[in-house]
PAFIVO-65561 format. One record per residue: x, z, y of N, C-alpha, C in turn; residue in three letters. Coordinates in steps of 0.001 Angstrom, whole numbers, plus 500000, padded with zeros to 6 digits. Layout:
<atoms>
XZYXZYXZYAla ...
</atoms>
This chain:
<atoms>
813075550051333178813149551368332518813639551181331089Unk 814378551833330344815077551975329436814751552621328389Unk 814377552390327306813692553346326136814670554234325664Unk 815877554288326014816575555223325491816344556296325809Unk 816600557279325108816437558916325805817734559356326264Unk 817852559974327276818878560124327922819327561819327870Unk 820765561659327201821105563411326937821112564292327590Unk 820582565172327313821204566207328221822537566770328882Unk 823012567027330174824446567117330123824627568753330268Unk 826076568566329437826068569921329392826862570882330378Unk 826265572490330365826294573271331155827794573353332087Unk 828022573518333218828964573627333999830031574347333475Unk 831246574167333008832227575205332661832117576529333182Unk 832064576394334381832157577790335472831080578756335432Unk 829832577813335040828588578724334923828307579471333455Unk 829184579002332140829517579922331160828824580676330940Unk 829038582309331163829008583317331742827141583228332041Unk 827042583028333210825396583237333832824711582330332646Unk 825050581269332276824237580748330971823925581823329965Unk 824871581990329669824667582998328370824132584363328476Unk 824046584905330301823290585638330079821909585591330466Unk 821809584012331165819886583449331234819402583058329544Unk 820112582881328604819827582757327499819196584324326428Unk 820339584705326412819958586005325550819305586921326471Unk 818644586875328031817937587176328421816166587218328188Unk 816027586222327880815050585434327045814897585682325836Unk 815743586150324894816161585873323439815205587280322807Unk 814564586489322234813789588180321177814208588550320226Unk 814937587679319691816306588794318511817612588184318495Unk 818398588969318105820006588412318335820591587208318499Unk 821391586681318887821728585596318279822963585244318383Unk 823472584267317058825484584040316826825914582922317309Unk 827265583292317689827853582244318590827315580855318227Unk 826971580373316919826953579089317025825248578938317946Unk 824143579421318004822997579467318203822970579208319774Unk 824244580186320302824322580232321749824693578874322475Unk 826259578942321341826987577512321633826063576717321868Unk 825362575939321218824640575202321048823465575155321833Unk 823156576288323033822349576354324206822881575911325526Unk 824126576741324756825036576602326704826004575109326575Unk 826000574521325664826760573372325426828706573877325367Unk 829089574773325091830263575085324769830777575085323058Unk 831992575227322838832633574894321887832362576922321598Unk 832082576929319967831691578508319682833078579562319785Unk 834258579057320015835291579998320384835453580491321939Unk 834973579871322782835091579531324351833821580822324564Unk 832639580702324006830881581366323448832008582742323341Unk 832302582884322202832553584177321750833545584759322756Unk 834468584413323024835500584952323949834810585654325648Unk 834093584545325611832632585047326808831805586156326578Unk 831600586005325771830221587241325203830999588729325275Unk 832587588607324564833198589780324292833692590268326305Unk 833544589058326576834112588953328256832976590198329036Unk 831810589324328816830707589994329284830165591889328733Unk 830594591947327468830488593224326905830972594449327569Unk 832453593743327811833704594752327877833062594722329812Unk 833075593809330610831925593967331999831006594885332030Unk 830149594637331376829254595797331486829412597382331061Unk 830406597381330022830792598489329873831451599355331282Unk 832268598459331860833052598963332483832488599614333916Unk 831585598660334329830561598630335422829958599985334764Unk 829665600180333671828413601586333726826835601461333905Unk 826506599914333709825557599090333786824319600016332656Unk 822848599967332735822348600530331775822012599745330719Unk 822305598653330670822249598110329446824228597544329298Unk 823912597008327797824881596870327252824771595301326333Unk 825764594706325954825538593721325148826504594252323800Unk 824844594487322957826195594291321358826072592999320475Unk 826880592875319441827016592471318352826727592557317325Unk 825343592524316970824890593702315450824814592887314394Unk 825099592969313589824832592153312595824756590651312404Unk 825821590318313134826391588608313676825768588459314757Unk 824418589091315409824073588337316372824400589113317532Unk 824720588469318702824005588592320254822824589458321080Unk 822900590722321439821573590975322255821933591769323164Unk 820575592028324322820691593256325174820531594623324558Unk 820678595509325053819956596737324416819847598243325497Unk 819442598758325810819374599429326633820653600656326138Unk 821367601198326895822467602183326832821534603696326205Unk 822329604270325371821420605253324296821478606462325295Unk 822103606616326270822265608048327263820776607531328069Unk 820569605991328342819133606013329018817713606449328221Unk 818094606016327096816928606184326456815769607209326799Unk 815679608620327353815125609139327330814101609056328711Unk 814995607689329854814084607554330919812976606256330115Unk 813800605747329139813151604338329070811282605096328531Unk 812314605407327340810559606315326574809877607202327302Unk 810393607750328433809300608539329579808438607624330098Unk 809000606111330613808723605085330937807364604669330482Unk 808107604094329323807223603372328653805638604419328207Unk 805658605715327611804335606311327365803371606750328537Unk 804355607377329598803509607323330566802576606075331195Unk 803334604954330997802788603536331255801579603539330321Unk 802096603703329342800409603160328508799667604369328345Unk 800074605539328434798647606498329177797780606571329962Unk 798443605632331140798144605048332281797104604279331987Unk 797100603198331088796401601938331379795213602214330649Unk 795459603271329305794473603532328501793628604436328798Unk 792210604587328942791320605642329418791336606963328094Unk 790086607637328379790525608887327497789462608238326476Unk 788414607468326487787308606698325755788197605582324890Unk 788948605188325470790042604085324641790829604780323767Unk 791439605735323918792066606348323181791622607346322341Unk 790318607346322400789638608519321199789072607473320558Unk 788961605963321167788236605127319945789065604325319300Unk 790797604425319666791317603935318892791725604841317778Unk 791760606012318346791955606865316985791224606878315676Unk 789938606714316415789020606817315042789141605198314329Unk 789707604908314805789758603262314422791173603542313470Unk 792530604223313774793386604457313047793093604954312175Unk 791958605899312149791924607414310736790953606196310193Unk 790054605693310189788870605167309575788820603903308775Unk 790260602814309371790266601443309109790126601449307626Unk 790005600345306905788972598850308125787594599842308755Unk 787076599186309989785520600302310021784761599191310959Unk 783785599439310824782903598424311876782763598808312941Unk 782333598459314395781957598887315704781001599880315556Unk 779719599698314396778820600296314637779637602190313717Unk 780069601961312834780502603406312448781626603639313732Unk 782634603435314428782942604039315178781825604729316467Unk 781312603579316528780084604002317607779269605701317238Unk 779046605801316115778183606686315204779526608296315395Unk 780682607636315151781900608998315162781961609442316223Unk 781767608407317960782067608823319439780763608814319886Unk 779655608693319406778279608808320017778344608439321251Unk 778282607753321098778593606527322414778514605005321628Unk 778047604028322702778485602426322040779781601843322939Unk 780877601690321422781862601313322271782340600115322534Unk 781185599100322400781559597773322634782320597336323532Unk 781980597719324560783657597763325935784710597929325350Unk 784768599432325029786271599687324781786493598583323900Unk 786311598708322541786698597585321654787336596366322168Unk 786241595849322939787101594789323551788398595176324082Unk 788631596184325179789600596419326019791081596562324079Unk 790663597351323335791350597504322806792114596098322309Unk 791114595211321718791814594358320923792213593386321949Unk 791814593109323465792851592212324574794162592925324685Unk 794109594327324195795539594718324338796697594105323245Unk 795728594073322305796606593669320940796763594939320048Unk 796064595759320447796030597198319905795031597416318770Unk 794400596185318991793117596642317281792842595079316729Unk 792449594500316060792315593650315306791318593269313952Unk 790524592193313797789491592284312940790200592330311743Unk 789420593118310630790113592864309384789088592477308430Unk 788059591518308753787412591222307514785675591445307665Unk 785126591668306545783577591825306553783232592772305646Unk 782447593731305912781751594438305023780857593991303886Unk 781431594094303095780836592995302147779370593731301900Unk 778875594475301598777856595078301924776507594828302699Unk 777028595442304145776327594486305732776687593433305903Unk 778033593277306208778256591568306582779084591879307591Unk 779658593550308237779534593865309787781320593643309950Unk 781712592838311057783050592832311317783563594346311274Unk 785171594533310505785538595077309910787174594935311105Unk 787409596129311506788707596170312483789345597443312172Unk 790741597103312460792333598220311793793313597659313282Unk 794386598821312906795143598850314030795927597482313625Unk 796479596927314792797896596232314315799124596958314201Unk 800088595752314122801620595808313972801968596446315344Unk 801521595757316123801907596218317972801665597753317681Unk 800443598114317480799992599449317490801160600441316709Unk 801426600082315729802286601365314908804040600857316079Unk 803888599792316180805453599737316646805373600815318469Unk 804279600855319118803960601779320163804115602747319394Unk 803883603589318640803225604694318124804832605477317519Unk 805706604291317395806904604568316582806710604907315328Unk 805746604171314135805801604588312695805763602959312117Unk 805967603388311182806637602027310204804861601422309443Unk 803554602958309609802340602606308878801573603648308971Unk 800236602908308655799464604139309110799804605151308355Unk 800239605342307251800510606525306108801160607371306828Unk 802186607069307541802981608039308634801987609210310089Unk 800741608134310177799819609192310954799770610555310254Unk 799843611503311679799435612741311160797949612968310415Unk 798049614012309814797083614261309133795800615169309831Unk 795203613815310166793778613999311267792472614003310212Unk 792366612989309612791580612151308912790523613491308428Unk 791096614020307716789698615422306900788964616070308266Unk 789664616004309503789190616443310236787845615699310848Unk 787810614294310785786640613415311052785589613096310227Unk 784325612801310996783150613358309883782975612224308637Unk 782697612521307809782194611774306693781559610201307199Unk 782045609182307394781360607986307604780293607791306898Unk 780436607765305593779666607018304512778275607919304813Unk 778196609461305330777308610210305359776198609749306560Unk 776849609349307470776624608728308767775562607971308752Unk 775784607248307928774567605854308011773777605906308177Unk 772766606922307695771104607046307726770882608005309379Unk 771855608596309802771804609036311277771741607917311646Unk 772782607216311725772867605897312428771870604947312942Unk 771030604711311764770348603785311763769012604507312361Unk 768564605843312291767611606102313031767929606387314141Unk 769014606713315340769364606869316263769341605371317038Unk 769880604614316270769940602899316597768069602541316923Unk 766962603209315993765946602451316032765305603111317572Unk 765575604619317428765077605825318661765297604834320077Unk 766631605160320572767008604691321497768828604513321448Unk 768579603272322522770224603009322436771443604063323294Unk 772317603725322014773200604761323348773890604091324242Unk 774414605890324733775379605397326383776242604024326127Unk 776299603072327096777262602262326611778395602964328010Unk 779903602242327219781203602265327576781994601278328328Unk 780804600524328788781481599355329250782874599604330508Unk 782049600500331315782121600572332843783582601781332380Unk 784489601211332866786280602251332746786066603329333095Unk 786415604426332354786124605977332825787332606330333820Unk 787128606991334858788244607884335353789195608762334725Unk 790485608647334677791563609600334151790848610953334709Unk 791433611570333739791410613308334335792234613527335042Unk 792073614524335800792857615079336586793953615983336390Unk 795453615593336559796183616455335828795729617967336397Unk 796032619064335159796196620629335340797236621015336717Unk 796989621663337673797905622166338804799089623098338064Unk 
</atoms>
Protein backbone atom coordinates (compact mmCIF):
# COMPACT_ATOMS: atom_id res chain seq x y z
CA UNK A 1 0.00 0.00 0.00
CA UNK A 2 1.23 3.35 -0.93
CA UNK A 3 1.10 6.49 1.27
CA UNK A 4 0.40 8.58 -1.45
CA UNK A 5 -2.99 10.03 -1.80
CA UNK A 6 -4.37 9.36 -4.89
CA UNK A 7 -6.31 12.26 -7.03
CA UNK A 8 -9.28 12.51 -7.81
CA UNK A 9 -10.12 12.06 -11.56
CA UNK A 10 -11.88 14.38 -13.15
CA UNK A 11 -15.51 14.51 -14.26
CA UNK A 12 -16.40 12.87 -17.70
CA UNK A 13 -16.44 15.50 -20.53
CA UNK A 14 -19.91 14.31 -21.61
CA UNK A 15 -21.34 14.40 -18.16
CA UNK A 16 -20.57 18.39 -17.99
CA UNK A 17 -23.91 19.38 -18.04
CA UNK A 18 -25.57 16.74 -15.27
CA UNK A 19 -22.46 17.73 -13.03
CA UNK A 20 -23.23 21.11 -12.86
CA UNK A 21 -26.58 20.59 -12.36
CA UNK A 22 -25.95 17.79 -9.28
CA UNK A 23 -23.78 20.63 -7.99
CA UNK A 24 -25.77 23.85 -7.84
CA UNK A 25 -28.48 21.50 -6.95
CA UNK A 26 -27.05 21.19 -3.61
CA UNK A 27 -25.65 24.72 -3.59
CA UNK A 28 -27.27 27.20 -0.88
CA UNK A 29 -26.09 30.33 -2.49
CA UNK A 30 -24.81 31.14 -5.90
CA UNK A 31 -21.92 30.25 -7.22
CA UNK A 32 -19.06 31.61 -10.15
CA UNK A 33 -17.68 29.80 -12.75
CA UNK A 34 -14.47 29.44 -11.09
CA UNK A 35 -16.23 27.71 -7.76
CA UNK A 36 -18.08 25.36 -10.19
CA UNK A 37 -15.03 24.78 -12.39
CA UNK A 38 -13.31 23.65 -9.75
CA UNK A 39 -16.19 20.98 -8.69
CA UNK A 40 -16.84 19.59 -12.03
CA UNK A 41 -13.06 19.54 -12.93
CA UNK A 42 -13.46 21.71 -16.21
CA UNK A 43 -11.52 24.61 -17.53
CA UNK A 44 -13.97 27.98 -16.33
CA UNK A 45 -14.73 28.91 -20.11
CA UNK A 46 -16.04 25.27 -21.10
CA UNK A 47 -18.26 25.94 -17.03
CA UNK A 48 -19.61 29.10 -18.38
CA UNK A 49 -20.52 28.27 -21.92
CA UNK A 50 -22.49 25.22 -20.11
CA UNK A 51 -24.30 27.08 -17.56
CA UNK A 52 -25.43 29.73 -20.35
CA UNK A 53 -26.17 26.17 -22.36
CA UNK A 54 -28.32 25.01 -19.57
CA UNK A 55 -30.19 28.52 -18.96
CA UNK A 56 -31.18 29.14 -22.46
CA UNK A 57 -32.66 24.86 -21.98
CA UNK A 58 -34.67 25.55 -19.48
CA UNK A 59 -35.98 28.55 -20.71
CA UNK A 60 -36.97 27.06 -23.71
CA UNK A 61 -38.51 23.84 -22.23
CA UNK A 62 -40.88 26.19 -19.98
CA UNK A 63 -39.39 24.30 -17.04
CA UNK A 64 -40.55 25.96 -13.54
CA UNK A 65 -37.47 26.78 -12.47
CA UNK A 66 -34.84 28.66 -14.15
CA UNK A 67 -31.04 29.12 -13.79
CA UNK A 68 -29.78 32.76 -13.29
CA UNK A 69 -26.73 34.65 -12.94
CA UNK A 70 -27.08 37.21 -10.16
CA UNK A 71 -24.53 38.90 -9.06
CA UNK A 72 -21.52 36.66 -10.50
CA UNK A 73 -22.96 33.71 -9.12
CA UNK A 74 -24.84 30.51 -10.29
CA UNK A 75 -28.35 29.38 -8.86
CA UNK A 76 -31.79 27.77 -9.17
CA UNK A 77 -34.68 29.89 -8.60
CA UNK A 78 -38.11 29.14 -9.01
CA UNK A 79 -39.88 30.98 -12.28
CA UNK A 80 -41.74 34.35 -10.82
CA UNK A 81 -45.25 33.34 -12.83
CA UNK A 82 -44.94 30.17 -10.21
CA UNK A 83 -44.53 31.93 -7.35
CA UNK A 84 -47.91 32.17 -6.22
CA UNK A 85 -48.28 28.12 -6.19
CA UNK A 86 -44.90 27.97 -4.40
CA UNK A 87 -46.19 30.43 -1.38
CA UNK A 88 -49.70 28.64 -1.35
CA UNK A 89 -47.38 25.72 -0.87
CA UNK A 90 -45.27 26.51 1.43
CA UNK A 91 -47.98 28.34 4.26
CA UNK A 92 -50.41 25.90 3.94
CA UNK A 93 -47.56 23.36 4.80
CA UNK A 94 -46.62 24.98 7.94
CA UNK A 95 -50.24 25.58 9.05
CA UNK A 96 -50.40 22.14 8.71
CA UNK A 97 -47.71 21.04 10.96
CA UNK A 98 -48.34 23.81 13.51
CA UNK A 99 -51.31 23.30 15.99
CA UNK A 100 -53.53 26.29 17.00
CA UNK A 101 -51.63 26.00 20.81
CA UNK A 102 -48.23 26.34 18.84
CA UNK A 103 -49.12 29.12 17.15
CA UNK A 104 -50.75 31.27 19.83
CA UNK A 105 -47.58 30.42 21.90
CA UNK A 106 -45.37 31.45 19.44
CA UNK A 107 -46.98 34.61 19.12
CA UNK A 108 -46.80 35.57 22.51
CA UNK A 109 -43.26 34.59 22.37
CA UNK A 110 -42.87 37.15 19.24
CA UNK A 111 -44.82 40.18 21.04
CA UNK A 112 -43.08 39.41 24.52
CA UNK A 113 -39.30 38.36 23.73
CA UNK A 114 -36.92 37.68 25.52
CA UNK A 115 -39.80 35.97 28.04
CA UNK A 116 -39.55 32.90 30.14
CA UNK A 117 -41.80 29.65 29.79
CA UNK A 118 -43.32 30.50 32.94
CA UNK A 119 -44.72 34.22 31.71
CA UNK A 120 -45.85 32.75 28.49
CA UNK A 121 -47.52 30.02 30.44
CA UNK A 122 -49.30 32.90 32.71
CA UNK A 123 -50.43 34.87 28.97
CA UNK A 124 -52.05 31.19 27.50
CA UNK A 125 -53.17 29.82 30.90
CA UNK A 126 -52.11 26.78 30.10
CA UNK A 127 -48.39 25.13 30.74
CA UNK A 128 -46.72 25.18 27.59
CA UNK A 129 -43.85 23.13 28.13
CA UNK A 130 -44.74 20.79 25.12
CA UNK A 131 -45.33 23.28 22.81
CA UNK A 132 -42.06 25.05 23.60
CA UNK A 133 -40.32 22.20 22.92
CA UNK A 134 -42.21 21.44 19.62
CA UNK A 135 -41.39 25.09 18.85
CA UNK A 136 -37.73 25.31 19.32
CA UNK A 137 -37.15 21.43 17.43
CA UNK A 138 -38.61 23.43 14.71
CA UNK A 139 -36.01 26.07 14.86
CA UNK A 140 -38.80 28.49 15.36
CA UNK A 141 -37.88 29.79 18.99
CA UNK A 142 -34.62 29.87 20.67
CA UNK A 143 -33.08 30.60 24.21
CA UNK A 144 -31.94 34.04 24.67
CA UNK A 145 -30.35 34.24 27.97
CA UNK A 146 -31.37 34.47 31.83
CA UNK A 147 -33.44 36.59 33.77
CA UNK A 148 -31.17 38.15 35.67
CA UNK A 149 -33.60 38.64 38.34
CA UNK A 150 -35.05 34.77 38.66
CA UNK A 151 -32.40 33.11 36.88
CA UNK A 152 -35.47 31.76 34.44
CA UNK A 153 -34.39 30.77 30.75
CA UNK A 154 -35.17 33.60 28.60
CA UNK A 155 -36.48 32.64 24.70
CA UNK A 156 -37.13 35.03 21.27
CA UNK A 157 -37.96 34.06 17.86
CA UNK A 158 -35.15 33.21 15.44
CA UNK A 159 -33.76 34.15 12.07
CA UNK A 160 -35.74 31.01 10.51
CA UNK A 161 -38.81 32.51 12.14
CA UNK A 162 -38.86 36.14 10.57
CA UNK A 163 -37.43 34.61 7.21
CA UNK A 164 -41.05 32.24 7.32
CA UNK A 165 -42.91 35.19 8.34
CA UNK A 166 -41.29 37.28 5.36
CA UNK A 167 -39.92 40.35 7.61
CA UNK A 168 -36.43 41.45 7.86
CA UNK A 169 -37.38 41.87 12.27
CA UNK A 170 -39.50 41.74 14.76
CA UNK A 171 -40.07 45.66 14.45
CA UNK A 172 -41.88 44.79 11.18
CA UNK A 173 -44.62 42.64 13.33
CA UNK A 174 -47.90 44.05 13.26
CA UNK A 175 -48.93 45.96 15.95
CA UNK A 176 -50.38 43.26 18.44
CA UNK A 177 -48.28 43.89 21.44
CA UNK A 178 -50.73 46.72 23.51
CA UNK A 179 -53.15 44.25 22.84
CA UNK A 180 -51.45 41.54 25.31
CA UNK A 181 -51.72 41.71 28.98
CA UNK A 182 -49.21 43.46 31.04
CA UNK A 183 -46.48 40.70 31.93
CA UNK A 184 -44.72 42.49 34.59
CA UNK A 185 -48.43 42.74 36.23
CA UNK A 186 -48.73 38.98 35.97
CA UNK A 187 -46.38 37.80 38.45
CA UNK A 188 -48.11 37.81 41.68
CA UNK A 189 -51.19 35.89 39.71
CA UNK A 190 -48.68 33.67 38.67
CA UNK A 191 -47.14 32.67 41.48
CA UNK A 192 -50.35 32.06 43.43
CA UNK A 193 -51.98 30.07 40.69
CA UNK A 194 -48.51 28.04 40.45
CA UNK A 195 -48.82 27.40 44.45
CA UNK A 196 -53.08 26.55 44.11
CA UNK A 197 -52.84 24.05 41.52
CA UNK A 198 -51.01 23.18 38.36
CA UNK A 199 -52.23 23.92 35.08
CA UNK A 200 -53.56 22.13 32.02
CA UNK A 201 -50.47 20.89 30.49
CA UNK A 202 -49.95 20.96 26.47
CA UNK A 203 -48.05 18.23 25.98
CA UNK A 204 -50.48 15.89 24.14
CA UNK A 205 -50.94 17.72 20.06
CA UNK A 206 -54.27 19.37 19.80
CA UNK A 207 -56.51 18.61 16.82
CA UNK A 208 -56.72 21.20 13.88
CA UNK A 209 -60.08 22.76 13.58
CA UNK A 210 -62.24 22.01 11.33
CA UNK A 211 -62.35 24.07 8.28
CA UNK A 212 -65.79 26.46 7.99
CA UNK A 213 -68.20 24.62 5.14
Amino acid sequence: MTDQVEEALPVPVAALRPALEAVLMVADQPLDEIALATAVGYPAPEVSEALAGLAREYDDQGRGFELRNVAGGWRFYTRDEFAPVVEAFVLEGQQARLTQAALETLAVVAYQQPVSRARVSAVRGVNVDGVMRTLINRGLVEEAGHDGEHGATLYRTTSYFLERIGVVSIDELPELAPHLPDLSEMEDELAEASAATPPVTENAPEPEPEPEP
